[in-house]
C-alpha positions in Angstrom: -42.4 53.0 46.0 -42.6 51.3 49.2 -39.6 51.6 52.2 -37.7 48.8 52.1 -35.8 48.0 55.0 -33.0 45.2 55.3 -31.4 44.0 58.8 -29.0 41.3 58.4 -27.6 40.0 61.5 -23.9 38.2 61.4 -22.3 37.1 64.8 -19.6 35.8 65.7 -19.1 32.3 66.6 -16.9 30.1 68.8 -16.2 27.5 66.3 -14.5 24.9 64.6 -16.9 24.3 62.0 -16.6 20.5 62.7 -15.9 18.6 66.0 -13.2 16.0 66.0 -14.1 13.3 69.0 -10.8 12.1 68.5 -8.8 15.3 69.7 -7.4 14.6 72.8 -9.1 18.1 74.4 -11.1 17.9 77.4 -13.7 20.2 76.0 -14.7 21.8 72.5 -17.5 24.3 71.8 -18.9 25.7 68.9 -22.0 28.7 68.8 -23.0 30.4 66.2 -26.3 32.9 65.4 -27.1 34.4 62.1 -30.4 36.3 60.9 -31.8 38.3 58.1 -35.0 40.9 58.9 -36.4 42.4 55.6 -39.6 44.9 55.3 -41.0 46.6 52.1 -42.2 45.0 48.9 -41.0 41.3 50.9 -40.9 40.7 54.3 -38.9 37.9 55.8 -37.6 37.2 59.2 -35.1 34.5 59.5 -32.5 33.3 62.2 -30.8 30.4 62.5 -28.4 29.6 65.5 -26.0 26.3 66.3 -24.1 25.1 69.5 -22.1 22.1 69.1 -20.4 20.9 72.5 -17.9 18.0 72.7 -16.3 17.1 76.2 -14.5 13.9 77.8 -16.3 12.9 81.3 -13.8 10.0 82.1 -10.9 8.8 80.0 -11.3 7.3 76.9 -15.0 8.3 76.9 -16.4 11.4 74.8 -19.7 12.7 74.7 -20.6 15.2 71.3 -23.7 16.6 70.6 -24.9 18.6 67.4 -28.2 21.5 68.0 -29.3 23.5 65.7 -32.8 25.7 65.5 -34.3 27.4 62.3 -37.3 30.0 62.4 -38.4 31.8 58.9 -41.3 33.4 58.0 -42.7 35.4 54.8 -45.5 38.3 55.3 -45.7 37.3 58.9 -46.6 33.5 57.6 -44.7 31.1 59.5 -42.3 28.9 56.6 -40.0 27.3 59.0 -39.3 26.0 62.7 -36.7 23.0 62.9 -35.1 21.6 65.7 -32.2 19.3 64.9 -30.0 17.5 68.1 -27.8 14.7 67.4 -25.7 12.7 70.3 -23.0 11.0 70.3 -21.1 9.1 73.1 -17.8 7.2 72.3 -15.8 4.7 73.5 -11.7 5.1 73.2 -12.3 7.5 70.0 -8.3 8.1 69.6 -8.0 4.2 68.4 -8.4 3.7 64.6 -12.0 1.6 65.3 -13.8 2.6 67.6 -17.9 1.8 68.9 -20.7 4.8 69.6 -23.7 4.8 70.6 -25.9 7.7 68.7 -29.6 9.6 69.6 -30.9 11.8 67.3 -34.1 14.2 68.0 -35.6 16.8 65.1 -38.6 18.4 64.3 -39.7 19.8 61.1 -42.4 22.3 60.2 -42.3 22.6 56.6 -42.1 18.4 56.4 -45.1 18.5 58.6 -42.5 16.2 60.9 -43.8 17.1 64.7 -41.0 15.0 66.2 -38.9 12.5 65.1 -36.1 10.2 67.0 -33.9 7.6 66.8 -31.3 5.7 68.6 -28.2 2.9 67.4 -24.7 1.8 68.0 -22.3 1.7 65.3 -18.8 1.7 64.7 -15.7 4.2 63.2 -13.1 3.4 61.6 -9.9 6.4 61.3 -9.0 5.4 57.3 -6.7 8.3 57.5 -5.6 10.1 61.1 -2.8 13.3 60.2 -2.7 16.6 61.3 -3.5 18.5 57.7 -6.1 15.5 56.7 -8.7 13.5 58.2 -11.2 10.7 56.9 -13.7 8.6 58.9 -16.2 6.1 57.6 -19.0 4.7 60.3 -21.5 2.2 60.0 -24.7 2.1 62.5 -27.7 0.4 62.9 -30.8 2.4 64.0 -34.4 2.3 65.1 -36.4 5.0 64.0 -39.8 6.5 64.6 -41.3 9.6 62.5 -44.4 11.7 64.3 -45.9 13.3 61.5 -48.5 16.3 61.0 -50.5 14.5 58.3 -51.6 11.1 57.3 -51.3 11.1 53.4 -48.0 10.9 52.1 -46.6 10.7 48.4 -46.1 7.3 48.8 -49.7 5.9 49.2 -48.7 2.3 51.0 -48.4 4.5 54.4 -51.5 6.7 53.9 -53.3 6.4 57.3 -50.1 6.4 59.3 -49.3 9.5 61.6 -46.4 7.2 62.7 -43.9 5.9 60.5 -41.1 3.7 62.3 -38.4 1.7 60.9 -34.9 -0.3 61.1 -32.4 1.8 59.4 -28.6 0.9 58.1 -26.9 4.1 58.4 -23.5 4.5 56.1 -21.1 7.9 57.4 -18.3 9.6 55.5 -16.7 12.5 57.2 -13.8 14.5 56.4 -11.3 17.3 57.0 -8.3 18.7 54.7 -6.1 21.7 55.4 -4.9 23.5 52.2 -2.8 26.2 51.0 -0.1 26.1 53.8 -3.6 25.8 56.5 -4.9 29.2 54.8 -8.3 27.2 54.0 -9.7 24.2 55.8 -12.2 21.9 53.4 -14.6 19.5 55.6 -17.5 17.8 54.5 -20.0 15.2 56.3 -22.4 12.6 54.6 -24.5 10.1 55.7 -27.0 7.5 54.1 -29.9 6.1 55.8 -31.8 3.1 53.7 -34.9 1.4 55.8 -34.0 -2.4 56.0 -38.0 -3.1 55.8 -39.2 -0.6 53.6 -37.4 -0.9 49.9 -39.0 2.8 49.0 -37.6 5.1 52.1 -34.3 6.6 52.0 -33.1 9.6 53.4 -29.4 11.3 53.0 -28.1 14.4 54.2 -24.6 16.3 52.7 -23.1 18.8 54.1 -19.9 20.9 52.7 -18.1 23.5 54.5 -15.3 25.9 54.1 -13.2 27.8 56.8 -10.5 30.3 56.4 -8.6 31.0 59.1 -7.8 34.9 59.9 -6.5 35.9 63.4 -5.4 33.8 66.5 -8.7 31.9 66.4 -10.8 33.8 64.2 -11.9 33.1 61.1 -14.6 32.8 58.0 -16.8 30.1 57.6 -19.2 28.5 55.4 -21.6 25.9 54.7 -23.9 24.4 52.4 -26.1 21.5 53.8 -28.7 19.4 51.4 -30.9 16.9 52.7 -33.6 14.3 50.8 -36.0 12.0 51.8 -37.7 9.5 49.8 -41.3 9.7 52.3 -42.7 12.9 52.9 -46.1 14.3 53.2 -48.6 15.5 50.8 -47.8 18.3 48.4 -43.8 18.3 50.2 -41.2 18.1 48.3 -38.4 15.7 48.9 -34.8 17.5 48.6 -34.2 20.7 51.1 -30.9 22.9 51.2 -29.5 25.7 52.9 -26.7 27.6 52.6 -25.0 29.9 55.8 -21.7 31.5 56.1 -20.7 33.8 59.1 -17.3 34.6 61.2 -16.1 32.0 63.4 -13.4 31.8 66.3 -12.4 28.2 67.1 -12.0 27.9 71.4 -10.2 23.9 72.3 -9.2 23.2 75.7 
């Protein structure tokens, strides 16, 4: 029987796993790093690490931005490599509607997606604003343009396109809920993104977290994260999800 040799890596993080631009707090910071380093009959190495910053320049003007990066690989063959970066700046977000202006940058390996951006202004509206709940809704509008690896897709119509770029509506539900007497903090973040050209591509992302609060600051968390998109290339599939938990110590200032 073969060794078999398991390194998991688990780090702490400075984290609260989802930014509110509508604190009143100067600055807010959020980094995380997790990994997972297996040898024997499979071998896998896998990290994944996040930094979410959110600080106010001026008053009444907040800048938030998102990164995450994702490496895998299986028998030394290379399965992932994603960048995801997604930037916010907001005008006067304590009011109950409020206007942002949004750029979003990723890359993809296994979607064959070599870079990807796209830029809008939209608007948020508080629905409900208390200190143990939170929902936002947000509409944007976007412009859009895909970079991709291949030229053959599973929708033939854009065969012979390495570029794919489009006007997007993009609908936004977020929300926050403490339970149990603040013991567990529920959060979740959605967002729908039809093309206003092309009937046939759609993409959505869902993402559902968990946090449980443990010691002046520290705590667990966890997410689970599902994305689909209608267009991908060749031989891809369109729904991907992920799921990550880890330790987590929440810093506001």
């Amino acid at each position: 029987m073969k060794k078999l040799l398991v390194i998991t890596l688990l780090l702490p993080s400075f984290a609260f796993a989802q930014i509110n631009e509508s604190d009143t707090m100067l600055f807010q910071a959020r980094l995380s790093l997790s990994g997972n380093w297996q040898t024997g009959n499979v071998e896998m190495l896998a990290w994944r690490g996040r930094a979410d910053v959110s600080f106010a320049p001026v008053k009444k003007v907040v800048f938030k931005s998102q990164n995450s990066y994702l490496y895998q690989e299986f028998f030394k063959r290379q399965a992932d490599e994603d960048i995801f970066s997604r930037n916010f700046l907001y005008l006067n977000p304590q009011a109950q509607v409020y206007p942002f202006a949004i750029a979003f940058l990723s890359t993809n390996f296994r979607r064959e997606i070599d870079f990807r951006y796209f830029v809008g202004l939209g608007l948020t509206w508080q629905v409900i604003r208390h200190q143990k709940h939170l929902l936002k809704v947000a509409l944007s509008g976007i412009y859009e343009s895909s970079d991709f690896v291949k030229t053959t897709f599973n929708a033939s119509q854009y065969n012979g396109n390495q570029f794919i770029q489009t006007w997007r509506t993009t609908f936004w539900l977020f929300g926050r809920h403490q339970l149990a007497r603040r013991k567990l903090i529920f959060h979740y973040d959605f967002y729908a993104q039809p093309s206003v050209e092309q009937s046939n591509n759609l993409r959505w992302q869902a993402e559902v977290g968990l946090d449980i609060p443990l010691w002046k600051g520290l705590g667990f968390s966890s997410n689970f994260i599902y994305t689909y998109e209608s267009i991908v290339a060749e031989r891809q599939k369109n729904q991907d999800s992920i799921l990550t938990f880890g330790f987590s110590y929440q810093f506001k200032k």
